[in-house]
C-alpha positions in Angstrom: 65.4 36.7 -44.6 63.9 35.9 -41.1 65.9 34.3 -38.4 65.7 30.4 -38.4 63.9 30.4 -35.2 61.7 32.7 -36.0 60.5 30.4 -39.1 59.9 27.4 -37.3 57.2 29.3 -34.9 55.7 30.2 -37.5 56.0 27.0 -39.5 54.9 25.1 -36.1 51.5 27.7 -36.0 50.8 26.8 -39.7 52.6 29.1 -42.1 54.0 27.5 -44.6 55.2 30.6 -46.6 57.8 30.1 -43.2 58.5 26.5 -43.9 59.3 27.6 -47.6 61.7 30.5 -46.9 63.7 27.1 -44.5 63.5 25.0 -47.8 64.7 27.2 -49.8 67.6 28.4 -48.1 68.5 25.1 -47.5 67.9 22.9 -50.4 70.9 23.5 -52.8 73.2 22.6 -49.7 71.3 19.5 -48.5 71.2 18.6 -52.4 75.3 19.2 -53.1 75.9 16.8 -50.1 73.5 14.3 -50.9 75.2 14.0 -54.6 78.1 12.8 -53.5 76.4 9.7 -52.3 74.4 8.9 -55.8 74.7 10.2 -59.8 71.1 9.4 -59.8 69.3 12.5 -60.3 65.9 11.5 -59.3 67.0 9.4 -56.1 69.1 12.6 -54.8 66.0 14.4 -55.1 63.7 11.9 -53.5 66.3 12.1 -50.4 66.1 15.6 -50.4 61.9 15.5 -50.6 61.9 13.2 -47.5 64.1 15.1 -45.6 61.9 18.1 -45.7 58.8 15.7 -45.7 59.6 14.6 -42.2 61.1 17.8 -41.0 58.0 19.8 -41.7 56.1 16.9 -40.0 58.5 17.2 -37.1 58.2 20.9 -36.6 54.1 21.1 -37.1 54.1 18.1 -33.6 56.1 19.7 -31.5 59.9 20.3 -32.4 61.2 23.8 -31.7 63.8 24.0 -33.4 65.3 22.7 -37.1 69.0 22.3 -38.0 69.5 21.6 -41.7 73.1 19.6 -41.3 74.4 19.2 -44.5 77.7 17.9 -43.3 76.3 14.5 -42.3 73.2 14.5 -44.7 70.6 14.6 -41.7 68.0 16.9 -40.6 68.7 17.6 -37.0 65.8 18.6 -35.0 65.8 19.8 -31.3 63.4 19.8 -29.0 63.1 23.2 -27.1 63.4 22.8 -23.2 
């Protein structure tokens, strides 16, 4: 596995095989914490789309870096200096 910032350069330049390696290490997290909040199956995962939706959006305009915080349900993203 790559380094996280390593991924989002290359997710920002267009690879998405990148972007996939982040979504797949941080799905099943993201998805545990977002059941706690619903036992609707199909809503959790509609959360968990939209997350990476706007992430991947987020990265390819001009964020440099990605934080997948599972702890408050968010997708942090930081601008690099």
């Amino acid at each position: 596995m790559h380094d996280e910032a390593s991924l989002v350069s290359r997710t920002k330049d267009g690879d998405h095989k990148a972007f996939k390696e982040l979504y797949e290490s941080s799905i099943d997290p993201l998805y545990r914490f977002l059941k706690q909040f619903s036992t609707d199956t199909h809503q959790v995962e509609e959360w968990v789309q939209r997350s990476f939706i706007k992430a991947y959006g987020k990265v390819r305009t001009g964020f440099g870096a990605i934080t997948i915080e599972t702890k408050s349900g968010n997708i942090t993203l930081k601008q690099k200096d």
